[in-house]
C-alpha positions in Angstrom: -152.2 72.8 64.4 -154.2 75.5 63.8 -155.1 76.4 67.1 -151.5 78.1 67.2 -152.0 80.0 64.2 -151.7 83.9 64.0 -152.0 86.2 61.0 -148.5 86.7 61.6 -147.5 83.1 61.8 -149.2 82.6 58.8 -147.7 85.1 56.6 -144.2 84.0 57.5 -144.8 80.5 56.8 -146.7 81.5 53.4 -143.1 83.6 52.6 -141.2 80.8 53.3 -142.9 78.3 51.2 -143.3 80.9 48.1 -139.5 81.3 48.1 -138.8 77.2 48.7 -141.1 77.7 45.7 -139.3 79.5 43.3 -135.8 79.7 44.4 -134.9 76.3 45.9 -137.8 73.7 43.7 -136.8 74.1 40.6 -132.8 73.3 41.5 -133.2 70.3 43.9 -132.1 67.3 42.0 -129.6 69.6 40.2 -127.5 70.7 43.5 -128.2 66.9 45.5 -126.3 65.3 42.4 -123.7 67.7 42.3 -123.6 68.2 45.8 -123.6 71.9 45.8 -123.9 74.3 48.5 -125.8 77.1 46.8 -124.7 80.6 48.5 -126.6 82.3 46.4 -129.7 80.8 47.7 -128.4 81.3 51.9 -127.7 85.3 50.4 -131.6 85.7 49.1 -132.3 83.8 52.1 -130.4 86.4 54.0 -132.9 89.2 52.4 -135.9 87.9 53.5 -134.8 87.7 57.4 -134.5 83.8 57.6 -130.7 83.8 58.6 -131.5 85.8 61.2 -134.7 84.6 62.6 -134.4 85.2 66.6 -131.8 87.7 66.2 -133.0 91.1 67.6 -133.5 93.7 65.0 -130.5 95.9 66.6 -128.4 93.3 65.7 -129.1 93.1 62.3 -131.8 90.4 62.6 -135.9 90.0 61.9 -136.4 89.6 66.0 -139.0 86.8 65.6 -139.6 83.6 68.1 -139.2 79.9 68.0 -142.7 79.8 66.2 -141.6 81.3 63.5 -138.4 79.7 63.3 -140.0 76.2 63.6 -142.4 77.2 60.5 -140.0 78.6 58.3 -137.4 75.5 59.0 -140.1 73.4 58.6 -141.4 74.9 54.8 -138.7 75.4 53.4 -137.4 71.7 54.7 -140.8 70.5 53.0 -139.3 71.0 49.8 -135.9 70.3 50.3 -134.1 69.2 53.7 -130.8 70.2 52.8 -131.3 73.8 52.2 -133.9 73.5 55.7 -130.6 72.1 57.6 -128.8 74.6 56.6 -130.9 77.3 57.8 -131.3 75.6 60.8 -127.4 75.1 61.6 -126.9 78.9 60.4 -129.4 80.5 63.1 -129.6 78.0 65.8 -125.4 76.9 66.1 -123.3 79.7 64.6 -125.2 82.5 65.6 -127.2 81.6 68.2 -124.0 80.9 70.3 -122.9 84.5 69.4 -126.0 85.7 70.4 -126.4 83.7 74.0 -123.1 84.4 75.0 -121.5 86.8 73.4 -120.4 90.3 75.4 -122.5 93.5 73.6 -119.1 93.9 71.3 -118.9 90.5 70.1 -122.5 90.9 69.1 -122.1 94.2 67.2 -119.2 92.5 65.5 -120.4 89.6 64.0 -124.3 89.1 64.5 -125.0 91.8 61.9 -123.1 89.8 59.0 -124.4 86.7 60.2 -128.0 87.6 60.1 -128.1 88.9 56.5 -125.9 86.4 55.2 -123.4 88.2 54.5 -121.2 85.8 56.5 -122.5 82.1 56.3 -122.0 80.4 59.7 -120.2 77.1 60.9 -120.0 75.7 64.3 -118.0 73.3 65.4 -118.1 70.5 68.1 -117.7 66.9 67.0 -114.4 65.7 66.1 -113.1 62.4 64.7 -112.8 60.1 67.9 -115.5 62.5 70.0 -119.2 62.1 68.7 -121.5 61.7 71.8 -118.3 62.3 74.0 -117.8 65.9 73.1 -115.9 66.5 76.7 -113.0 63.9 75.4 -112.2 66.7 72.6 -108.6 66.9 71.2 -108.7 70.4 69.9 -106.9 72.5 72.1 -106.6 76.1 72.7 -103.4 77.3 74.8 -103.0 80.6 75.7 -99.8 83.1 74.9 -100.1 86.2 76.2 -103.2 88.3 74.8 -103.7 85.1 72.5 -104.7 81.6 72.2 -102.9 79.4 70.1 -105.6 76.7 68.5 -104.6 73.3 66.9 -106.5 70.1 66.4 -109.4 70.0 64.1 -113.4 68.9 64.0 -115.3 66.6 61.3 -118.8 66.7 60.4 -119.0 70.7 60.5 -122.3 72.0 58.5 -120.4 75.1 56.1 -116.9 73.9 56.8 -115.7 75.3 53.9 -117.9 77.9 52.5 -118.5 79.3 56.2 -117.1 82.6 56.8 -116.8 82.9 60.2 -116.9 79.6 63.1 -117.8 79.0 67.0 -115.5 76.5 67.7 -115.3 74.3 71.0 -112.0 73.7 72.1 -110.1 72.1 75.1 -108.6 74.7 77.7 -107.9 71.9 80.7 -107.2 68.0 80.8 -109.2 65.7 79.1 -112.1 64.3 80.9 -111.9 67.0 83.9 -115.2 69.5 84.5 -115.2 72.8 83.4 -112.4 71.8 80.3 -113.8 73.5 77.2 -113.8 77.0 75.9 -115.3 78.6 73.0 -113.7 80.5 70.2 -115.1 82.9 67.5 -112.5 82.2 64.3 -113.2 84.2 61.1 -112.1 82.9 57.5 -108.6 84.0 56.7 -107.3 83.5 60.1 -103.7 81.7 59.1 -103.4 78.1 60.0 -107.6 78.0 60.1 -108.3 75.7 56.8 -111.3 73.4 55.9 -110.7 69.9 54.9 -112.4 67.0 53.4 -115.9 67.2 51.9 -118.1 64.2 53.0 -119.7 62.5 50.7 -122.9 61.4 51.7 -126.6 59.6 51.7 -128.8 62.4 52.1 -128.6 66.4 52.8 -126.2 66.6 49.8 -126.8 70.4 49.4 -126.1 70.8 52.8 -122.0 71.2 52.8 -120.5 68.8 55.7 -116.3 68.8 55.9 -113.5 69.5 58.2 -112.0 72.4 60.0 -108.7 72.2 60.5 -106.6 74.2 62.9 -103.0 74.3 63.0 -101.4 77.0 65.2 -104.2 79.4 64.3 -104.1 82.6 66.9 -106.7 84.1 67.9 -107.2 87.1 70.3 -108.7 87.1 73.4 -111.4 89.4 72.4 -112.8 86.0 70.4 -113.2 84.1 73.5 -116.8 83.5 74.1 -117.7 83.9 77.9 -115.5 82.6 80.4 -112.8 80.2 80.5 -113.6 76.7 80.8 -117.7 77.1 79.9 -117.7 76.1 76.8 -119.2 72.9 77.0 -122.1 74.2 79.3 -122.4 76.6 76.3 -122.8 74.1 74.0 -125.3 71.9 75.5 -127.6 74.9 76.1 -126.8 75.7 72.3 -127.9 72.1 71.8 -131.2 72.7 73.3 -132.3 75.0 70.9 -130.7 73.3 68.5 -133.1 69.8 69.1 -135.8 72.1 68.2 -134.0 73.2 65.0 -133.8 69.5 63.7 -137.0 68.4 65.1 -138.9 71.1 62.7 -136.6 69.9 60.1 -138.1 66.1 60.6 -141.1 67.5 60.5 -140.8 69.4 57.1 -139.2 66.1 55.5 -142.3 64.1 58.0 -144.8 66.9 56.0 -143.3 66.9 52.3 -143.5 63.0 52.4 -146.4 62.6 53.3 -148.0 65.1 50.9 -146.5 63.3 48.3 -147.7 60.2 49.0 -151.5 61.2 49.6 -151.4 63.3 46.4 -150.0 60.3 44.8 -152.5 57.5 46.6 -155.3 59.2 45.4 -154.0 59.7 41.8 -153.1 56.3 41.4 -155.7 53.4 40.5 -155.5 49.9 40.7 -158.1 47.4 40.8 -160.5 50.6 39.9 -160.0 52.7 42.3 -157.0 55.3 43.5 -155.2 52.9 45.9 -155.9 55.6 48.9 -159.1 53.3 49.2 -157.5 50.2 50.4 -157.1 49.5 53.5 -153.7 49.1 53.7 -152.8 52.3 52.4 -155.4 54.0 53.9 -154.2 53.1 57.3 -150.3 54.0 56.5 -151.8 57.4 55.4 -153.8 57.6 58.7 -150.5 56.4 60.9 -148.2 58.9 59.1 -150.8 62.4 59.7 -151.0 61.3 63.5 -147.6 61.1 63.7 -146.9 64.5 62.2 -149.8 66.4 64.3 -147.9 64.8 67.3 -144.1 65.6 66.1 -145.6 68.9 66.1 -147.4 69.6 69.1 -144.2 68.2 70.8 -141.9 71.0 69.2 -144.6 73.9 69.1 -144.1 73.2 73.2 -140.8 73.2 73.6 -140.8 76.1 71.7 -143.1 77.7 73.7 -140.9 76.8 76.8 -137.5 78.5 74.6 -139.7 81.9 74.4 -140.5 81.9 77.8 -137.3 81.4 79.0 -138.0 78.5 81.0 -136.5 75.0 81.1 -136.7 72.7 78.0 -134.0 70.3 78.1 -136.5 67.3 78.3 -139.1 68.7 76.0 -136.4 69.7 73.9 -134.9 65.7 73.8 -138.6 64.3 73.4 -139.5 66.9 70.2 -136.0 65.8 68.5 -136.1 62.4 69.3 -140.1 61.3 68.2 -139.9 63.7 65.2 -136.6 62.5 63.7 -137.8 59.0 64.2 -141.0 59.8 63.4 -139.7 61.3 59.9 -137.7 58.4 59.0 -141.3 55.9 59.0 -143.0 58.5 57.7 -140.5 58.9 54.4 -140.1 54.9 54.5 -143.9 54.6 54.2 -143.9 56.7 51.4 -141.8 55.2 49.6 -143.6 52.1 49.8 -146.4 53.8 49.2 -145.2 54.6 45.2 -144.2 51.3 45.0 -141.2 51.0 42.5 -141.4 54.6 41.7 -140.8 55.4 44.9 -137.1 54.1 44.2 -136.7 56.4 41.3 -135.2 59.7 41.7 -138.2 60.8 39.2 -140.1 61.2 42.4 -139.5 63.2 45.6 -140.3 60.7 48.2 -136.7 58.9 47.4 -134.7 62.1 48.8 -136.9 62.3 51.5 -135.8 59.2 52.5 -132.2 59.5 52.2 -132.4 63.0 54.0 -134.5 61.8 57.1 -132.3 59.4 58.2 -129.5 62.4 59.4 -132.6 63.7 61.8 -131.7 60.8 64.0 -128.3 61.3 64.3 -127.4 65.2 64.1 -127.2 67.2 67.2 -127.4 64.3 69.6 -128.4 61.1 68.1 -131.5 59.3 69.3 -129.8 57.5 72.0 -128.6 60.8 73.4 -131.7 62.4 73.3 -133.2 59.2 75.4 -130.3 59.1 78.1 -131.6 63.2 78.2 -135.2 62.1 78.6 -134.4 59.3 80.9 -131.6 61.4 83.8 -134.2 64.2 83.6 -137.0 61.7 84.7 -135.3 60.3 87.3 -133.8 64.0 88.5 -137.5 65.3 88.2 
């Protein structure tokens, strides 16, 4: 990809992967046992810009593009995926929503915080019985007076607990009906706003996924995001540029895989010769590059389309859906490319493969992003 390359570019991407390097290496096995979410790390992360990649500099932010977002989610993801999705959820949900749609006080009020980390950023949408069907939402938001009264509560929320502020989705009209959905800036300490369970999962341990929990919580009007009833419309446009967010993820896990496995194939000798030689691994090797320099000229589009301001709802749905999948080969291959050690937490192809498999499913799962791909054909 280096046709896309700037000096610029490259110095970002060489920052991100010296801090991955000393800050977030040495600790990965450490916080994916353990399952700790490392605020620390999100506040250093903070300093260098990288919680506030796209947000303009008035706001608190670095005022960089999707090309530098996608490199530094992608480096930093290269060495470990959980710390990648968080960044990724941070600037692309949270505070990206803030920053699409908030009004020019909103923004003064909370951008500045998010983008130095000062405040770590949740988003919520999914709830228990509403995956894919996000307009069939039972959170509710009813409004008394100069207030709303929120109860109901979402699962699966990236920084449900440590999170310090949340965009949350929640239902303003009848269930089913256009137009039903209104969003909701909710700050920790807000009474009745609580987190709940921590999931305990496969992969992206150090990535903090739990519940929010709502009962009776009050907020002001003044939190409301845009107009009543467009949140969902919100959301999905969030979702665009969040596809691209996990799609450079995939391809950090798709990168830091493969890496591993060629530095390993040509260390390792069977038969007299580094097993990169044969055939059959030489072929996997070949399969898994191709697959990468495609994963990325897909996203480096769409993100070219996101700068621009022009449509990228299909190339959006086609970056996130062959680079997730396209991550979850690439980190199976590896594995089978160490053979036994592959299986063996002594290697880091093994969390590579428990982390890709959340690529397909996270912000749309695969079969999403193909009904996307497949309405947009047929509308085009």
């Amino acid at each position: 990809m280096n046709f896309l390359e700037n000096e610029n570019l490259s110095l970002i991407a060489q920052s991100a992967r010296d801090f991955a390097k000393q800050y977030i290496q040495p600790n990965i096995m450490e916080w994916d046992e353990a399952q700790t979410f490392p605020v620390e790390v999100f506040k250093e992360l903070g300093k260098m810009g990288f919680m506030g990649i796209v947000v303009p500099e008035e706001y608190g932010g670095s005022g960089l593009s999707y090309d530098e977002y996608v490199s530094i989610v992608d480096e930093i993801s290269q060495v470990d995926p959980s710390i990648g999705l968080s960044v990724a959820a941070h600037n692309s949900l949270c505070t990206n929503h803030i920053l699409e749609f908030g009004n020019e006080e909103q923004k003064q009020r909370w951008l500045p915080k998010l983008a130095t980390a000062e405040w770590i950023g949740a988003w919520g949408l999914t709830e228990h019985n509403t995956g894919s069907d996000a307009g069939g939402m039972s959170t509710t938001a009813v409004k008394d007076g100069d207030e709303w009264v929120i109860n109901g509560a979402k699962n699966f929320i990236t920084h449900a607990i440590s999170g310090d502020v949340a965009v949350v989705m929640t239902r303003t009209g009848e269930k089913g009906a256009k137009n039903n959905a209104t969003a909701f800036v909710i700050e920790k300490g807000t009474p009745g706003f609580t987190s709940g369970k921590k999931e305990n999962k496969l992969g992206m341990r150090a990535s903090e996924t739990a519940e929010l929990i709502f009962d009776n919580v009050r907020v002001s009007d003044a939190n409301r995001l845009g107009n009543v009833g467009d949140g969902f419309k919100q959301a999905l446009k969030i979702l665009d540029g969040g596809r691209i967010s996990i799609a450079a993820l995939s391809l950090g896990i798709a990168k830091g895989a493969y890496k591993a496995a060629l530095k390993y194939a040509q260390e390792r000798h069977q038969f007299g010769t580094a097993i990169a030689n044969f055939q059959a691994i030489n072929f996997k090797l070949a399969e898994m590059i191709t697959e990468i320099e495609a994963s990325e000229l897909l996203i480096r589009k769409a993100s070219y389309l996101k700068n621009n301001k022009k449509p990228m709802t299909t190339e959006g749905a086609m970056a996130k859906y062959y680079a997730s999948e396209a991550c979850v080969k690439i980190s199976n291959e590896a594995v089978q490319i160490f053979g036994g050690y592959g299986y063996t937490k002594d290697f880091p192809v093994e969390k590579f493969y428990r982390d890709s498999k959340l690529c397909t499913i996270g912000e749309g799962t695969t079969e999403i992003q193909k009904l996307v791909i497949g309405r947009n054909i047929l509308k085009d």
